[in-house]
C-alpha angles and dihedrals in degrees: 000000000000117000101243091054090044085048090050095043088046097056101040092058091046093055087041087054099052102048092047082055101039111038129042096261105124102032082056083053099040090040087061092054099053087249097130101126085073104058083088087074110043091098091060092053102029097058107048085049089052092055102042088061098048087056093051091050093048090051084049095055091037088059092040103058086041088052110050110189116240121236119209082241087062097037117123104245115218130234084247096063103044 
């Protein structure tokens, strides 16, 4: 996966994440599907997800910046095409 799609993923999720764990979004939804029972359990699924993300978007930002992308200005140019 390229870095800037694993660094995108990564921080959707993470937003997606957080939202989901500090606001109210999912017991309203829940809430309107008759799924309140499981409200209980969010926690258990919610935080190891957030995390998760934000390790993924860390690793994204660590190889990113180990790997710096090459741009034909600062290409090398060969003795064949000089």
């Amino acid at each position: 996966m390229k870095n800037e799609k694993l660094l995108r993923f990564g921080v959707v999720g993470t937003v997606i994440a957080a939202l989901c764990c500090f606001t109210p979004v999912l017991v309203l939804l829940f809430a309107a599907v008759g799924l309140s029972w499981a409200v209980g359990y969010l926690d258990y699924v919610l935080f190891p997800a957030l995390f998760a993300f934000l390790g993924l978007t860390g690793y994204a930002l660590w190889r990113r910046q180990n790997n710096p992308v090459c741009t034909p200005e600062e290409a090398p140019v060969s003795k064949e095409q000089s």
